[in-house]
DRENDO-1510 file (C-alpha; in Angstrom, 1 decimal, always signed):
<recs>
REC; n; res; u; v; w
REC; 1; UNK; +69.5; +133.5; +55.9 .
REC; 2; UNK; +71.9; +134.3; +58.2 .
REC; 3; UNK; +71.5; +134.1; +62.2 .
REC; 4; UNK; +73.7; +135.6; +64.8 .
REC; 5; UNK; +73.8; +133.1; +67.8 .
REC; 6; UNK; +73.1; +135.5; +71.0 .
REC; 7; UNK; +75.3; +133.1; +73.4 .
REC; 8; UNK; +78.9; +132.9; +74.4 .
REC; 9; UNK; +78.4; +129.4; +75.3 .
REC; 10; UNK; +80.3; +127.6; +72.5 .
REC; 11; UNK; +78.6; +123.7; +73.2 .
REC; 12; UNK; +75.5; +126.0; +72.4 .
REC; 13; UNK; +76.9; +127.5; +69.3 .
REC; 14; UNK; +77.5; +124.3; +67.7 .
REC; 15; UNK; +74.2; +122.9; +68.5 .
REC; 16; UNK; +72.5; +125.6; +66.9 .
REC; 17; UNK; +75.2; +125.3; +64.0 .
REC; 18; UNK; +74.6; +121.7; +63.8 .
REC; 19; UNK; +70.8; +122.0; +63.3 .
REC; 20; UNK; +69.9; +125.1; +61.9 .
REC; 21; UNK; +72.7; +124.5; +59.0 .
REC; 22; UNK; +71.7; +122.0; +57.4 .
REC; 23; UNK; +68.6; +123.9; +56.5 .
REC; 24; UNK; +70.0; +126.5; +55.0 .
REC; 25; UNK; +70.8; +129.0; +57.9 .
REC; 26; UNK; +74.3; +130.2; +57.9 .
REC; 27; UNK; +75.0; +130.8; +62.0 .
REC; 28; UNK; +77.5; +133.5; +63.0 .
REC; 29; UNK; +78.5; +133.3; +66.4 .
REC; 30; UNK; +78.2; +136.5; +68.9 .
REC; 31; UNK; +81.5; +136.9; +69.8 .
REC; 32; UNK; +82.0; +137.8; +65.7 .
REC; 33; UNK; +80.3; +140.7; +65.5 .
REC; 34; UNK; +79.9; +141.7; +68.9 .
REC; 35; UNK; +83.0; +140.9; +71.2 .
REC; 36; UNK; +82.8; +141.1; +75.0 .
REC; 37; UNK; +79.1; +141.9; +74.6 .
REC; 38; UNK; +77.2; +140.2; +77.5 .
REC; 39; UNK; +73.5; +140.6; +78.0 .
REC; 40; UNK; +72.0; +140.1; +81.4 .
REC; 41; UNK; +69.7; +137.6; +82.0 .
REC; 42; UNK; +67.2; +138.9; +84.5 .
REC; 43; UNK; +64.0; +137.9; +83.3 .
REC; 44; UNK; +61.6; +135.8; +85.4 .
REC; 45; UNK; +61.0; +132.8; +82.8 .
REC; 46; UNK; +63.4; +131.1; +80.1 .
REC; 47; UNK; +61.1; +133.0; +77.2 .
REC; 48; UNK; +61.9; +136.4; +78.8 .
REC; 49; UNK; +65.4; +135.4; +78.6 .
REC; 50; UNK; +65.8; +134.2; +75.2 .
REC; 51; UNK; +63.8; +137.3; +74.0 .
REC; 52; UNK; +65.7; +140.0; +75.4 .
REC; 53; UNK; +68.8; +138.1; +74.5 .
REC; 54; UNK; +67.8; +137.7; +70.8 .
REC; 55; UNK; +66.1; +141.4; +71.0 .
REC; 56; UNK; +69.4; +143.1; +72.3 .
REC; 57; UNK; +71.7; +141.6; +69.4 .
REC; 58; UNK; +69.2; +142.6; +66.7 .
REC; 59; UNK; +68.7; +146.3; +67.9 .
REC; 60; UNK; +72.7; +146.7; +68.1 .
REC; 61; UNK; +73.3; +144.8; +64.6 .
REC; 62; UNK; +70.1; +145.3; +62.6 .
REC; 63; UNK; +70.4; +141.5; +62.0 .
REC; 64; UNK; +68.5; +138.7; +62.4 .
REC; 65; UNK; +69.6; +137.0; +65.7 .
REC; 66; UNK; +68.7; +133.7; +67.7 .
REC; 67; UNK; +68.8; +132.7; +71.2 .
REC; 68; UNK; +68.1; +130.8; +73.5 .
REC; 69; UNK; +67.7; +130.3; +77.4 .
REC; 70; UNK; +67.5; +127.0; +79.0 .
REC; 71; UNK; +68.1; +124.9; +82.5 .
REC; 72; UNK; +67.3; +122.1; +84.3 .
REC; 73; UNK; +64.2; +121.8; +86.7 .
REC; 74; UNK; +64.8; +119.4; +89.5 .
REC; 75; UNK; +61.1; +117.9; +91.2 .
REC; 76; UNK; +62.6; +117.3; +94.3 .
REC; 77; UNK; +64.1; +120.9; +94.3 .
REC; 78; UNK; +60.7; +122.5; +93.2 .
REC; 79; UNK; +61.7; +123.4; +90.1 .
REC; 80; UNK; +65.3; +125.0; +90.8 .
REC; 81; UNK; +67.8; +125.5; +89.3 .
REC; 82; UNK; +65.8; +126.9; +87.0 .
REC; 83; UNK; +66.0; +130.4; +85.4 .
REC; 84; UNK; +69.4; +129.9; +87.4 .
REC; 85; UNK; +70.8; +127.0; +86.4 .
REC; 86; UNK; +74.2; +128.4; +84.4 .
REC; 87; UNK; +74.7; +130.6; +88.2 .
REC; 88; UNK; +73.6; +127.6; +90.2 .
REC; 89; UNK; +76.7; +127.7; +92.6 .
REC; 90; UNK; +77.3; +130.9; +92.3 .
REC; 91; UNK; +74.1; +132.7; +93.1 .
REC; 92; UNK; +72.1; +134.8; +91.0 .
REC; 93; UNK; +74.8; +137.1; +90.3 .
REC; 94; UNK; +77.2; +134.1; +90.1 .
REC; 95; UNK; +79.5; +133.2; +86.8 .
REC; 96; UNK; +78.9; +130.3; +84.5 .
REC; 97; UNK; +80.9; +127.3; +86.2 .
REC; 98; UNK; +79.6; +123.4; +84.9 .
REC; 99; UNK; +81.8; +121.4; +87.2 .
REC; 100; UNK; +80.7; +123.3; +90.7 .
REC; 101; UNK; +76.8; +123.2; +89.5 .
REC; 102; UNK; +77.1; +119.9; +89.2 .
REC; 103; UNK; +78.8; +119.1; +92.5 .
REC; 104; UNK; +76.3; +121.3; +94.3 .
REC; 105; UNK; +73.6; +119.6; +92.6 .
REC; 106; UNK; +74.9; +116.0; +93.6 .
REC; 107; UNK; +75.3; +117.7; +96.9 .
REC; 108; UNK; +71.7; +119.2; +96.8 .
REC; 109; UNK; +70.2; +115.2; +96.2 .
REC; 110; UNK; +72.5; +113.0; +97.7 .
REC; 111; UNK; +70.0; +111.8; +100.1 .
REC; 112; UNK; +67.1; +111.6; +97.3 .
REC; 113; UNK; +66.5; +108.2; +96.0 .
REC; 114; UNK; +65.7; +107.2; +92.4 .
REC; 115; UNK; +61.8; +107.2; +92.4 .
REC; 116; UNK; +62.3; +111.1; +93.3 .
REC; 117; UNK; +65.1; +112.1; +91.3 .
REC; 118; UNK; +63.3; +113.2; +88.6 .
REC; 119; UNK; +63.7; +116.3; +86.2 .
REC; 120; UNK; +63.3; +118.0; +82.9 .
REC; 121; UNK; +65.6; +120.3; +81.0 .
REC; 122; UNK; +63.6; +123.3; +79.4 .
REC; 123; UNK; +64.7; +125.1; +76.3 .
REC; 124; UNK; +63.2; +128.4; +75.5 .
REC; 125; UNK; +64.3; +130.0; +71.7 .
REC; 126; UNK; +63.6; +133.2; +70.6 .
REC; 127; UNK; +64.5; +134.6; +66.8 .
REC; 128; UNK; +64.3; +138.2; +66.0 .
REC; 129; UNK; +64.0; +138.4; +62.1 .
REC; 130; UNK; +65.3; +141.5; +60.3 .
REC; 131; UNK; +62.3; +143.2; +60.3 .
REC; 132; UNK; +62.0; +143.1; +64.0 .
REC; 133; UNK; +59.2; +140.1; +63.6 .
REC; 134; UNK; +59.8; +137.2; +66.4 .
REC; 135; UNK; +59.3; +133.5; +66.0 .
REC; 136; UNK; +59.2; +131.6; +69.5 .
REC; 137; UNK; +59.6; +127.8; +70.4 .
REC; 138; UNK; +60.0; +125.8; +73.5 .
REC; 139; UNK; +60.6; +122.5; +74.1 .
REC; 140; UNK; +61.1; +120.0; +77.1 .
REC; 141; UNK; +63.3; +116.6; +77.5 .
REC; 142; UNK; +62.0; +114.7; +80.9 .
REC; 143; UNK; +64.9; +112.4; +82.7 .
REC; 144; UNK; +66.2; +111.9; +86.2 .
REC; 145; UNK; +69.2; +113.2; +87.9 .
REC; 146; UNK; +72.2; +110.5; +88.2 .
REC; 147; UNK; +74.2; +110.0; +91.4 .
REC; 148; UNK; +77.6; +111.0; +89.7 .
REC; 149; UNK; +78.9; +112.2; +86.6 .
REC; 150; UNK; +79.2; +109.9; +83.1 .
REC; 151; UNK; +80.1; +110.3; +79.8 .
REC; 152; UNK; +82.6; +112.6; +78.1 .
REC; 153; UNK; +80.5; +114.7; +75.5 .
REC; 154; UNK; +77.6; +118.0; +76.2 .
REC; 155; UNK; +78.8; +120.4; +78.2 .
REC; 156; UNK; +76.4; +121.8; +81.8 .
REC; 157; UNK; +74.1; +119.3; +83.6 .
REC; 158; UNK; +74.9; +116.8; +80.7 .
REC; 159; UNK; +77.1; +114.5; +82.2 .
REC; 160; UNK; +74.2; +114.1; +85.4 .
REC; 161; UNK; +71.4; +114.5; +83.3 .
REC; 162; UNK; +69.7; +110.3; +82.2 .
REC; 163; UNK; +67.7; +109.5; +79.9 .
REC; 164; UNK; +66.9; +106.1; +80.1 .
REC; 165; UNK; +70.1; +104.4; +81.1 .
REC; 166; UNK; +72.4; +106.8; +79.6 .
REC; 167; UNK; +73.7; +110.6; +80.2 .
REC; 168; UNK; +73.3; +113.1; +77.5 .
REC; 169; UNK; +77.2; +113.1; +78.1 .
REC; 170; UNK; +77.2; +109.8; +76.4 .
REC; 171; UNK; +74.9; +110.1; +73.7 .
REC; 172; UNK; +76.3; +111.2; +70.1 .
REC; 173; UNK; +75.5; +114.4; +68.9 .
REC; 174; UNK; +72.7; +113.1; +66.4 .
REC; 175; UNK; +70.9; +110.8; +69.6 .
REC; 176; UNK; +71.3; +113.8; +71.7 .
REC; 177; UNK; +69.8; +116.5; +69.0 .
REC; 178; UNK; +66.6; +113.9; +68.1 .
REC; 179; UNK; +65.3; +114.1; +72.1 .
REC; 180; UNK; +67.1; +117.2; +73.9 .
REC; 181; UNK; +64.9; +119.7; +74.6 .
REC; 182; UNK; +67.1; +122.6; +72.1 .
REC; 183; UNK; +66.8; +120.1; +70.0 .
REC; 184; UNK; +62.9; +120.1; +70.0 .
REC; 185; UNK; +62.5; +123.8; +70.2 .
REC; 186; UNK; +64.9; +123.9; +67.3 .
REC; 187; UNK; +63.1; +121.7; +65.4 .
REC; 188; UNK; +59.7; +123.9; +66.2 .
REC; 189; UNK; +61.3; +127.0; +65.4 .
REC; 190; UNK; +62.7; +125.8; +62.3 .
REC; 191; UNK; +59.5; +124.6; +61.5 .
REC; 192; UNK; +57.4; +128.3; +61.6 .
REC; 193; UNK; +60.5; +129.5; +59.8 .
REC; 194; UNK; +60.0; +127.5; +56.8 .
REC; 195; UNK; +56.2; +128.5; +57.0 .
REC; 196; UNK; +57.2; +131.9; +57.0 .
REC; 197; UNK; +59.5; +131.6; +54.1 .
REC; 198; UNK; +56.7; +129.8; +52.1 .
REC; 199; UNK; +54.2; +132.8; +52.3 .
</recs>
């Protein structure tokens, strides 16, 4: 089955690609079929984001599309970034800018010490099928927030982002996919896939 990827983010492209693939999926990235084609992410929750994401590039294709909406929730920031984490320096209305969220956010916690650094990423996925039927996952990854960056691989909050002693910026791609949060929602929505197909 084939899957257009609703993102422009390219380090998410290649995680769906590296996942989904290998169980038969062939993903097509956005920017293939639908050029310049940006979707507004307005909803109040990651689901609402992912679904009228995947929703929009199904009605405009007639194809069965994927996507997902995730961000990092900080304890000692009540939860933000959030719904906003891509915009985080920017605003709501802000562009997509990795190396300024992550300075505000060492900014935002520089005074914070380890026991309250704490934080989760959260991965929402939604997959429209071509007969309009939707399959949802979610999936978490708990951590803590480092006090600079580390590790030269991810893309976003990765390089600040610890698990254990190490960044998701220094984890492969396979350590990264077996506990990241896309990775778990992946792996759920794959699952009810293969249910589906079964039937």
């Amino acid at each position: 089955m084939d899957l257009i990827a609703a993102t422009r983010n390219g380090g998410k492209l290649r995680e769906f690609a590296r996942m989904l693939e290998p169980l038969g999926f062939r993903v097509v990235g956005q920017e293939e079929v639908l050029p310049g084609v940006e979707v507004e992410e307005d909803g109040r929750t990651f689901m609402e984001n992912a679904r009228k994401k995947a929703l929009t590039i199904h009605r405009l294709t007639g194809r069965a599309a994927v996507a997902d909406d995730s961000g990092l929730c900080v304890d000692a920031l009540g939860g933000a970034p959030g719904v906003y984490s891509a915009r985080y320096a920017d605003g709501p209305q802000g562009t997509h800018n990795d190396a300024a969220n992550n300075q505000k956010l060492l900014r935002a916690l520089r005074e914070v010490p380890p026991p309250r650094r704490g934080a989760k990423f959260v991965a929402a996925i939604c997959c429209v099928l071509e007969n309009g039927e939707m399959v949802e996952a979610q999936g978490e990854c708990p951590g803590a927030i480092a006090y600079e960056e580390a590790g030269d691989d991810g893309f976003g909050y990765d390089p600040l982002f610890l698990v254990g002693d190490r960044s998701f910026a220094q984890l492969s791609a396979d350590e990264k996919d077996a506990i990241s949060h896309r990775g778990r929602a992946l792996r759920a929505l794959c699952r009810q896939l293969e249910q589906k197909e079964k039937r």
